[in-house]
C-alpha positions, 0 to 999 in steps of 0.5 A: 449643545453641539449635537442639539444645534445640528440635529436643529440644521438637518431637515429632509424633503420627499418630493423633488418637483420644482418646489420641493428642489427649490426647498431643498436648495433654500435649505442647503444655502441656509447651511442645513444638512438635506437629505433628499428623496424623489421616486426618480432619482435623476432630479436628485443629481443637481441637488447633490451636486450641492451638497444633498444627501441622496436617499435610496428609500424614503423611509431613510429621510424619515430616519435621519431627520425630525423634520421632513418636508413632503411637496409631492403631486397630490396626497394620493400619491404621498400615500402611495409612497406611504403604503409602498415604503412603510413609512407609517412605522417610520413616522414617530416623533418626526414633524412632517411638514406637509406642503402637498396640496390637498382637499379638506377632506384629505388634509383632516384625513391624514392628520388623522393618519399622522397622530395615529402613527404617532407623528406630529403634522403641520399642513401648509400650502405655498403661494409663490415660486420656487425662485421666492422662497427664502426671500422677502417675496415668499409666501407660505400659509401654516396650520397645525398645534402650537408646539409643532408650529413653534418647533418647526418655526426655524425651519419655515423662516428659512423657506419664508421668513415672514411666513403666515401662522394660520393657527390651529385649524389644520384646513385652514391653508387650503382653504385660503390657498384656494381662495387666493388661486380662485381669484387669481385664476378668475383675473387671468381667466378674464384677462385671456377674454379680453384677449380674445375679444381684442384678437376677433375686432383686430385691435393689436395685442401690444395694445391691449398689454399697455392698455392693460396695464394702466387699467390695472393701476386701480385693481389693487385699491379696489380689491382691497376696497372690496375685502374692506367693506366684505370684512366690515359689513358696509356693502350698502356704500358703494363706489359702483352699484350693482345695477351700474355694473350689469349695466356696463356688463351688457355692453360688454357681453354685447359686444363679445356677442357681435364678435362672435366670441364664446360667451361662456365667462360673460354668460357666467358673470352676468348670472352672478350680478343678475342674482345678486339684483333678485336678492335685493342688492341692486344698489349695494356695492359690488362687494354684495356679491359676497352674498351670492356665493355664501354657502347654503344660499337659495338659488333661483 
């Protein structure tokens, strides 16, 4: 019983970035046994200092461990580790749990790989900081077979304890990990616009911040408002049409126009809205959108 529950405390981590040492560092301070390693050993040092096990080679986390966590820079790079280490041989009965973001196509591709080598996969994507993890304010997004899942399901908790089974579906995490960062990104692209525009008519940046904040009290509601009517097909009510918004869109574009600031995101959204009008959404909520970015849709 003993040897069951400490070899259930030992994980590995290849990957020693800031999230794979915040990991690795979660994991030390649930009291699991860490082996570790980095293609440059000097990132190792903090975490051995307490209480890490720094590996020479790779393919000696593989071998002490039936868990490994792999937060590497791409899949390219993972593979590169592969190819130089050998680790394909390394790989049987050991559940890699494989946090390195990735295309679609690189997701399916190494599940491949890893069956093939006789290993078992779980893919998953993380949406918080290194600082989160083992907190309340974690995020991790999961996919793989349920017994891997389940199997790997202790050792997650650690790093999130509420953390998202996605299910089967192993593209599933980076689907949704890109969909989420898309409309992140799209916020902070659009907040740093409103920067500019401010900055260019000489209105104080501290301004803008605290304006910024009380304006961005209704997004959360809104977007949840939003997925709502997306989810339940109601984008016909509306609490701003379609033709309201290009309307209020025109003076926004107007305006960043005198200013004399690149246009290309008010170019780029008033495309958006005008297409979804030629697609008859005109008077449907905002939500319609949903409709312009559908795949296979036909374009003007």
């Amino acid at each position: 019983m003993g040897a069951e529950v400490e070899s259930k405390k030992r994980v590995g981590v290849i990957g020693l970035g800031a999230m794979g040492s915040g990991i690795a560092r979660t994991c030390l301070e649930a009291g699991y046994r860490v082996s570790i390693w980095n293609r440059s050993s000097d990132k190792a040092t903090p975490l051995v200092a307490l209480g890490a096990i720094a590996c020479d080679k790779p393919d000696e986390v593989l071998e002490a461990n039936r868990h490994v966590v792999v937060c590497v820079a791409d899949y390219a790079a993972w593979m590169q580790i592969v190819g130089n280490h050998g680790l394909e041989e390394r790989l049987a009965d050991t559940s890699i749990i494989q946090l390195t973001g990735g295309s679609i196509d690189d997701v399916t591709e190494h599940e491949t790989f890893i069956a093939e080598s006789g290993g078992r996969m779980a893919d998953g994507a993380l949406m918080c900081f290194p600082s989160q993890l083992g907190t309340s304010e974690a995020s991790i997004l999961v996919a793989g077979a349920p017994d891997v899942l389940e199997d790997c399901d202790p050792l997650l908790r650690v790093l999130d304890p509420d953390w998202t089974n996605l299910g089967e579906d192993i593209t599933k995490p980076a689907v949704l990990s890109r969909a989420l960062t898309a409309g992140i990104l799209s916020s902070f692209v659009g907040y740093v616009n409103g920067l500019a525009i401010c900055r260019e008519a000489g209105i104080p940046i501290d301004v803008y911040i605290n304006q910024s904040v009380k304006a961005d009290a209704i997004v959360p509601g809104e977007k949840r408002r939003l997925a709502e009517a997306v989810r339940d097909g109601r984008t016909e009510h509306t609490e701003a049409s379609i033709d309201t918004w290009v309307g209020a869109h025109q003076t926004i574009h107007a305006v960043a126009e005198a200013l004399g600031t690149n246009l290309v995101l008010q170019d780029a959204v008033k495309s958006a809205l005008q297409e979804a009008r030629q697609m008859g959404y005109g008077e449907h909520d905002l939500a319609a959108l949903v409709e312009v970015f559908a795949a296979n849709q036909p374009r003007s």
